[in-house]
N, C-alpha and C positions, 0 to 999 in steps of 0.2 A: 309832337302829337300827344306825348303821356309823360308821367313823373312818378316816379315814386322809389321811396326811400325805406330804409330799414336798419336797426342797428345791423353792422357786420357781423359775422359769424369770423372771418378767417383776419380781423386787423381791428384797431380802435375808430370809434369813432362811424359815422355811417355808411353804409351801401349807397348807391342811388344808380336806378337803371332808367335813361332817358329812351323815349322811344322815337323815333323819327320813320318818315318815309321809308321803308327799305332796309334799316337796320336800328339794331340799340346801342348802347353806349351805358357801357358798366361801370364802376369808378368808385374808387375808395377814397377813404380820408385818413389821412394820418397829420394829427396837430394842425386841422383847419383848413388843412389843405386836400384837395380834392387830386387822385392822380389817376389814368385812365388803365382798368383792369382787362378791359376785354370790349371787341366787337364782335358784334352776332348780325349775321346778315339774314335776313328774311323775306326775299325776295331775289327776284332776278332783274329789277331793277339799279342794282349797285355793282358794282366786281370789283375784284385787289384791282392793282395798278397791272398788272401782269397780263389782266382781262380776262378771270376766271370768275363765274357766278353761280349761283346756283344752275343744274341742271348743265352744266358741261358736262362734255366725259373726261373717263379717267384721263387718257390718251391727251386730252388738252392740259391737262394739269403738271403731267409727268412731263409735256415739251414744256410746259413754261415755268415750274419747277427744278427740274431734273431727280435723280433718281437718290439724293441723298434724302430721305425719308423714313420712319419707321410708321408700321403700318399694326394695328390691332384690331379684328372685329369691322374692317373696310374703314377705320377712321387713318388716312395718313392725315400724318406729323411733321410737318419740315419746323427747324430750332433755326432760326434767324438772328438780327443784332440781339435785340434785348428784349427779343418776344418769339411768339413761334403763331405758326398759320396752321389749321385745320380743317382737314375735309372728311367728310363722312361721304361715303361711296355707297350707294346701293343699285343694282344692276347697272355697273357700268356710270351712274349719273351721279355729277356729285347733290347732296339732297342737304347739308349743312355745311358752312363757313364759319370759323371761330376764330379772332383773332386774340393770342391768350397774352398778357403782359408775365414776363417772366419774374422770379426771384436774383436780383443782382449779388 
């Protein structure tokens, strides 16, 4: 649905956050090659594989999760293979999804 690009701040080479239906698609370059930095959901029309979307409760998250998580400010953090998932909680619902590619 959208493009757009910008030098990076945090790697060489460009930014570029695609927009689509229901979420973005973040992505870095390094030497030409494009690799995927993060997903952001924005809508409750997508959810992880797990079947959490926006506007779940916590309760749903924590069954299909479980409890190894660190939590800040209502954002839990579960650290996965080579990436980690994010949710920002606000009364009970989750209200953001982040999917953040790690540093190997």
């Amino acid at each position: 649905m959208d493009y757009f690009e910008a030098p990076s701040c945090a790697f060489e080479g460009m930014g570029k956050v695609y927009t689509y239906s229901g979420f973005e698609l973040h992505t870095y370059e390094i030497s030409g090659v494009d690799y995927v930095a993060g997903v952001i959901f924005l809508d409750d029309s997508v959810s992880t594989k797990e079947g959490i979307y926006l506007y779940s409760k916590l309760d749903e998250v924590l069954e299909a999760y479980g409890q190894n998580y660190t939590e800040s400010n209502g954002l839990y953090t579960y650290k996965l293979d080579k990436h980690k998932i994010s949710f920002l909680v606000e009364n009970d619902e989750v209200v953001s999804i982040e999917y953040m590619a790690t540093a190997e």
